[in-house]
C-alpha positions in Angstrom: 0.0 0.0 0.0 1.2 3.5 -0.9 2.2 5.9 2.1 2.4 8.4 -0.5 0.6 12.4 0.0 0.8 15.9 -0.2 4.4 16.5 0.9 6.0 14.0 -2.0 3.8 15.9 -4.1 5.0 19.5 -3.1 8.6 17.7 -2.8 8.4 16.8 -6.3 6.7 20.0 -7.6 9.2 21.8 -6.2 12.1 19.8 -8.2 9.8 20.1 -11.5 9.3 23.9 -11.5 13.7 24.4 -10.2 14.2 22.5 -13.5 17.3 20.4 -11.6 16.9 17.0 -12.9 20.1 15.8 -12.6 21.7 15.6 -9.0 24.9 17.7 -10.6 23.4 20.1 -13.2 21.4 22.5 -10.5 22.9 25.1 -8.1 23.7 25.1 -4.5 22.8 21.2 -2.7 21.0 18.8 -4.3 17.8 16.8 -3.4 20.2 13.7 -3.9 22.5 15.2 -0.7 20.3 16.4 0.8 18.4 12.8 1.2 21.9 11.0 1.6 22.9 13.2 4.3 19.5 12.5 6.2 20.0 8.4 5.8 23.4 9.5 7.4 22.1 11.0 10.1 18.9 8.7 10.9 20.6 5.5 10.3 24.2 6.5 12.3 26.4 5.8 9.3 29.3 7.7 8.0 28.8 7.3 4.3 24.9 7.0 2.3 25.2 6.8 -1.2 21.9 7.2 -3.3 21.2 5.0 -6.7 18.7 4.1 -8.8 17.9 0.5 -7.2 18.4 -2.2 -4.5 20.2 -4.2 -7.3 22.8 -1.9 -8.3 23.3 -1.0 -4.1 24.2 -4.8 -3.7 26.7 -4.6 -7.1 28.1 -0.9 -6.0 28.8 -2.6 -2.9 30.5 -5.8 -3.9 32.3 -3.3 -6.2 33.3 -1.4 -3.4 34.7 -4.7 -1.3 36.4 -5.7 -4.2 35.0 -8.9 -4.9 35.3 -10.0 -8.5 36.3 -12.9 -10.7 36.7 -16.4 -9.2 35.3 -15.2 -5.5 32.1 -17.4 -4.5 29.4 -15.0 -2.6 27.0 -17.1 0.1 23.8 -15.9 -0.4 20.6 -17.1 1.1 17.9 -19.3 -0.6 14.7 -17.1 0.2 15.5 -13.4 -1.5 14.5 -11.5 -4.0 17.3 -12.8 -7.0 18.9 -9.6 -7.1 20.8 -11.0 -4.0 22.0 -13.9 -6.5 22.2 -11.9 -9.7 24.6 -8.9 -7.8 27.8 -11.4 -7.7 27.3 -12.5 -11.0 27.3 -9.2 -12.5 30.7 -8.5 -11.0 32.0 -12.1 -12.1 31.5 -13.4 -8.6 29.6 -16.8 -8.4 26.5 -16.9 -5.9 26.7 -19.9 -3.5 23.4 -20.3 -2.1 22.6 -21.1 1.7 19.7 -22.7 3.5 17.2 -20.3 5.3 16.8 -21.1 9.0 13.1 -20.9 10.7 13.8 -17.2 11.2 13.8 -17.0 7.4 17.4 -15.3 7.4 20.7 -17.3 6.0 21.2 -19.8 8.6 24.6 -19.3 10.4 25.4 -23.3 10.8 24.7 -23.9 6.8 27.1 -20.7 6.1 30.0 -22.6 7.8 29.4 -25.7 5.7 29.3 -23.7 2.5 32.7 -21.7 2.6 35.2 -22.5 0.6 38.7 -21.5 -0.1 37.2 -19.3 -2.7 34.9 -17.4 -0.7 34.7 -14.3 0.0 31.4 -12.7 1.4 28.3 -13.3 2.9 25.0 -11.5 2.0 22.7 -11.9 4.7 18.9 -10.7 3.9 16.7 -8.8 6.4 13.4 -10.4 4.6 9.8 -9.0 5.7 11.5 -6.8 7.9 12.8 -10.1 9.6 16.3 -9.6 11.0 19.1 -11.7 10.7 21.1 -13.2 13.1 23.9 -10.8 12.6 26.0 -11.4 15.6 26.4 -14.7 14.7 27.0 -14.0 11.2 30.0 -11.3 11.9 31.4 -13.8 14.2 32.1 -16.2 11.5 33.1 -13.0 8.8 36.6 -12.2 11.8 37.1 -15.6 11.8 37.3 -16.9 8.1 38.3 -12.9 7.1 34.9 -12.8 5.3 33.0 -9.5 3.8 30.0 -9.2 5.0 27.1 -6.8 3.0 23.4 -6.6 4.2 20.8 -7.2 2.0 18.2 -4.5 3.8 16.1 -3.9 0.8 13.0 -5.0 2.9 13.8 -3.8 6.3 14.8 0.1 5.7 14.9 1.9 9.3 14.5 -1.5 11.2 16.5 -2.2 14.2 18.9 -5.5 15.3 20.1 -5.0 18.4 20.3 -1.3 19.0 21.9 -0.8 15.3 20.1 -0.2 12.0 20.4 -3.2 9.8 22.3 -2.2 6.7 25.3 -0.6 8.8 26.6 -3.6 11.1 27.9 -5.6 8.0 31.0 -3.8 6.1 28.3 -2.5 3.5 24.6 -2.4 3.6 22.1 -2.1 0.5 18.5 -0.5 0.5 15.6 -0.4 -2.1 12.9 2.1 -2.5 10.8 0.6 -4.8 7.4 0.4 -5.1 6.6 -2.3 -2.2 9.9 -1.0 0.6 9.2 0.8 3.7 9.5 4.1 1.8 9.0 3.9 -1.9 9.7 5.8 -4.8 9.3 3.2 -7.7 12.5 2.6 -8.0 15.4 3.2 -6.1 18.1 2.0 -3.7 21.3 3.6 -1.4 24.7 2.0 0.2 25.4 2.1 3.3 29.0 1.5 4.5 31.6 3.1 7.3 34.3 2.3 5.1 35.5 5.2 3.2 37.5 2.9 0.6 34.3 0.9 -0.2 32.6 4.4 -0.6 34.6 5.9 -2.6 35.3 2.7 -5.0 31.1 2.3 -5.2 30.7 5.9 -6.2 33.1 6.1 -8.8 31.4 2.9 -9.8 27.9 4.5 -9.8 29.0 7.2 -11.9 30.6 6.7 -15.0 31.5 10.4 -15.2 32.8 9.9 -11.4 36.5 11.9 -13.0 35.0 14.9 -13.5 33.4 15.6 -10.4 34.7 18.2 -7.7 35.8 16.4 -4.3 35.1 13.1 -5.8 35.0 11.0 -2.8 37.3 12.4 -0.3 40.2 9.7 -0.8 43.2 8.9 -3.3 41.9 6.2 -4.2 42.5 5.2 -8.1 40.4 6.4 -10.7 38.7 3.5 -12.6 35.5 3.2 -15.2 32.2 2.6 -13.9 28.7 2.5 -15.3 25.5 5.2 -14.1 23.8 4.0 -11.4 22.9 7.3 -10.3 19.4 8.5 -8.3 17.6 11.1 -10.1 16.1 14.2 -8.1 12.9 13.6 -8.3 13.6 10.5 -6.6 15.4 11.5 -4.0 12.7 14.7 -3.2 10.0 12.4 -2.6 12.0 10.1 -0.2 12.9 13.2 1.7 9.5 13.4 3.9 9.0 9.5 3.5 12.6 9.5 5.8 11.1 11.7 8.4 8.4 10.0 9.5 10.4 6.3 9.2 10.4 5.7 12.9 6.7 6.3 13.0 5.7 3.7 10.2 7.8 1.1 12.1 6.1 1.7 15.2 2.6 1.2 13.9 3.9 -1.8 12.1 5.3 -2.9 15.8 2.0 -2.6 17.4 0.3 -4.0 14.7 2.7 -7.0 14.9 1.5 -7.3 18.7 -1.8 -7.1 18.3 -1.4 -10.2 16.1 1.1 -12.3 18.6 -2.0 -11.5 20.8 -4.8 -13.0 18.7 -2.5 -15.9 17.8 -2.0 -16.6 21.7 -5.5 -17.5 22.0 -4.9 -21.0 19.8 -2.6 -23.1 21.1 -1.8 -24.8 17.8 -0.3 -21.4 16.1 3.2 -20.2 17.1 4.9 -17.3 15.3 8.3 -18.1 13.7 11.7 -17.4 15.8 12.9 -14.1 15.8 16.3 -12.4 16.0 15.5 -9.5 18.2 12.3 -10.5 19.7 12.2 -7.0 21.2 12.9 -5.1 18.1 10.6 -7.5 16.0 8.6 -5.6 12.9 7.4 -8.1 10.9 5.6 -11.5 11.6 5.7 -14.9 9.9 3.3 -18.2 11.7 5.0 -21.4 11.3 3.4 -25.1 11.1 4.3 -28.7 11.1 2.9 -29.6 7.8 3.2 -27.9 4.8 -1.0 -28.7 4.8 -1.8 -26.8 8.0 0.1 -23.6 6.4 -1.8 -24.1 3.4 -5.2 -24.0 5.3 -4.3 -21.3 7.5 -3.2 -19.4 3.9 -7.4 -19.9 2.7 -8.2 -16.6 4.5 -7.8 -13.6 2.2 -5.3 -11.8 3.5 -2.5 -13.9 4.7 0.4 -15.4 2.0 1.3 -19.0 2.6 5.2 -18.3 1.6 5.9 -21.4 -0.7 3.0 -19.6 -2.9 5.0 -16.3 -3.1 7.4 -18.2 -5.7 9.4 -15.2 -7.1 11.8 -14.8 -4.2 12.6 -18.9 -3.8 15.7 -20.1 -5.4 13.8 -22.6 -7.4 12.1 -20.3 -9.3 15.5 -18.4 -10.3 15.8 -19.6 -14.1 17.6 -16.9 -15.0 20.8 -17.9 -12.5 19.7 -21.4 -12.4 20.6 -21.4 -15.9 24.2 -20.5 -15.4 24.2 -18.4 -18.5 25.6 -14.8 -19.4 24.4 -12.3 -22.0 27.6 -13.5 -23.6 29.6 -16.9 -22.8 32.8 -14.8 -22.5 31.0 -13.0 -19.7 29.7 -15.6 -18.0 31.5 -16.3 -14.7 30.7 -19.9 -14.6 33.1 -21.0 -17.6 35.8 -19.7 -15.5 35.2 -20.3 -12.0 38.6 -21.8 -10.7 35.9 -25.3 -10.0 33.0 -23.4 -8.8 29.4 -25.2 -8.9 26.7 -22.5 -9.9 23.0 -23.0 -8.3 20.7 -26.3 -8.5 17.2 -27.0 -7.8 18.3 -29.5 -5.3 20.5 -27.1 -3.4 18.6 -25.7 -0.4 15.6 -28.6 0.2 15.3 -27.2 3.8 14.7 -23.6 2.4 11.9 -25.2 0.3 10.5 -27.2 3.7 10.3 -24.1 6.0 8.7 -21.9 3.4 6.2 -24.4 2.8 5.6 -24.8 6.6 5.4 -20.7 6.8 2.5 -18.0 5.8 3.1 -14.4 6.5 0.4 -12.0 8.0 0.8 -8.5 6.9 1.4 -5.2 9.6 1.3 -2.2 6.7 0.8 0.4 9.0 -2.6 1.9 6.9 -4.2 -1.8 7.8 -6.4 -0.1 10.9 -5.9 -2.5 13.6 -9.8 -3.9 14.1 -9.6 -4.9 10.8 -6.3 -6.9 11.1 -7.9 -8.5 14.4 -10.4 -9.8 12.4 -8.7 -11.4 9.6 -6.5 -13.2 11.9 -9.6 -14.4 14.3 -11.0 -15.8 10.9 -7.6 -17.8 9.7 -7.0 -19.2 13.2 -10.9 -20.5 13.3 -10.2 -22.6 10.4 -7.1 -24.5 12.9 
């Protein structure tokens, strides 16, 4: 549901009638600063840099880390496939990684899948659901591992006192049409390293040489592509930013309210959590894939195995192991990498079809949401 009103609208109006289209064409500071500087500042990271998608956040980042040709890059089984398609488009392979009942990578199944050739992890903040971070870091100082959040669904939320997207060495965001603030398109890195900044914005920039104060560091000039967040973008993000904190609280007690219907029937339990106290968004877990299913009959609730665009399974396009050109494509030269199978990740596949997912949009008013869940649990 759209959060969108009057105050994107004037944002926008504004940028229409300056004329500035371009974050470097117009006078004075852009909309584009002005919105990186408030991710800075709300999210308590030294370095925001705005672009025109999640996707190109996750490759700006592995950019940034350095992680190229021959590196493998765990990523976990339930994701949008952006988290896949990012490492191949920097001539990485994606190594995929069960889900745990939280629905984030699963610490224990990232030990068994490192290799000699890995290099990062990209742990996924799905539904607003947190990942087990701590866990996760511990295992990046001890195997010297990059870690980069995947936070494209969790913008704002907290893990442990810290905003996801800033505990890992880089974090990526989306603002598209279905994110906690939206713009149709969309996305920003976060880091706190100033040599992953500066290599992802001369990355996101092609013309990245030309510009005054580039990014602040000596590091060496090399070609990237345009990646770059338009104004009008930016503008309308502006107020959406501001009132963050606000969203995620409704979506908190809304969550609660939930957990408190669902108390009432023994037989439901919500899904394990990484930060119970912090927890934003709600998944209800089952023993059979059949009880999920009929809880999933009332309009209103997703049964998760249903939702089949963010399961590896349904990933042709990297399950395929083709490039737009075979002398691109990282899996002819992968130093005896194995590229993703259908067969890779069965207990991904298991919990998904044990899980359905009850949604806390903060414009659902909260008698309604009572309601629908009252009717899915009467059918247990």
């Amino acid at each position: 549901m759209s959060s969108l009103g009057m105050r994107e609208m004037a944002a926008a109006l504004r940028v229409l009638v300056r004329g500035d289209l371009n974050r470097f064409l117009g006078q004075g500071v852009s909309e584009t600063q002005r919105f990186e500087a408030a991710l800075q500042d709300l999210l308590r990271v030294e370095h925001a840099l705005a672009l025109n998608s999640g996707t190109s956040a996750l490759i700006c980042a592995l950019v940034g880390a350095g992680i190229g040709p021959g590196d493998e890059v765990l990523v976990p089984a339930y994701t949008w496939v952006s988290t896949a398609a990012a490492p191949l488009a920097v001539g990485a392979i994606p190594v995929l990684v069960d889900v745990d009942e939280s629905l984030a990578i699963d610490p224990a199944d990232v030990r068994r899948k490192i290799t000699p050739r890995t290099k990062a992890i990209i742990p996924v903040h799905m539904r607003n659901l947190v990942a087990d971070m701590d866990s996760l870091m511990a295992i990046a100082r001890e195997k010297n591992l990059i870690v980069i959040e995947d936070a494209s669904q969790a913008a704002g939320v907290e893990y442990r006192g810290r905003r996801v997207g800033t505990i890992g060495h880089a974090g990526a965001l989306s603002f598209n049409q279905h994110k906690n603030i939206q713009s149709g398109e969309g996305g920003a890195l976060l880091t706190n390293d100033t040599r992953i900044f500066a290599r992802a914005g001369m990355y996101h920039d092609v013309g990245s040489y030309s510009r005054e104060g580039r990014a602040g560091t000596d590091e060496p000039l090399f070609v990237g592509l345009n990646f770059r967040m338009p104004e009008l973008l930016a503008a309308i993000l502006i107020p959406q930013l501001r009132r963050l904190d606000k969203q995620l609280a409704k979506r908190q007690a809304r969550r609660k309210v939930i957990v408190e219907e669902l108390s009432r029937k023994p037989a439901l339990r919500t899904s394990p959590h990484n930060d119970p106290p912090n927890a934003v968004g709600i998944t209800v877990l089952f023993d059979t894939a059949a009880a999920a299913a009929r809880f999933a009959e009332t309009t209103g609730i997703n049964h998760l195995i249903d939702t089949g665009r963010h399961i590896y399974t349904n990933w042709q396009s990297v399950l395929e192991q083709r490039s737009f050109h075979p002398r691109m494509n990282p899996y002819s030269w992968s130093n005896g990498s194995v590229g993703p199978a259908k067969d890779d990740c069965p207990t991904t596949v298991d919990i998904l079809a044990r899980t359905c997912s009850i949604s806390v949009d903060p414009e659902v008013p909260i008698p309604v949401l009572r309601r629908l869940v009252r009717r899915a649990a009467a059918r247990m």
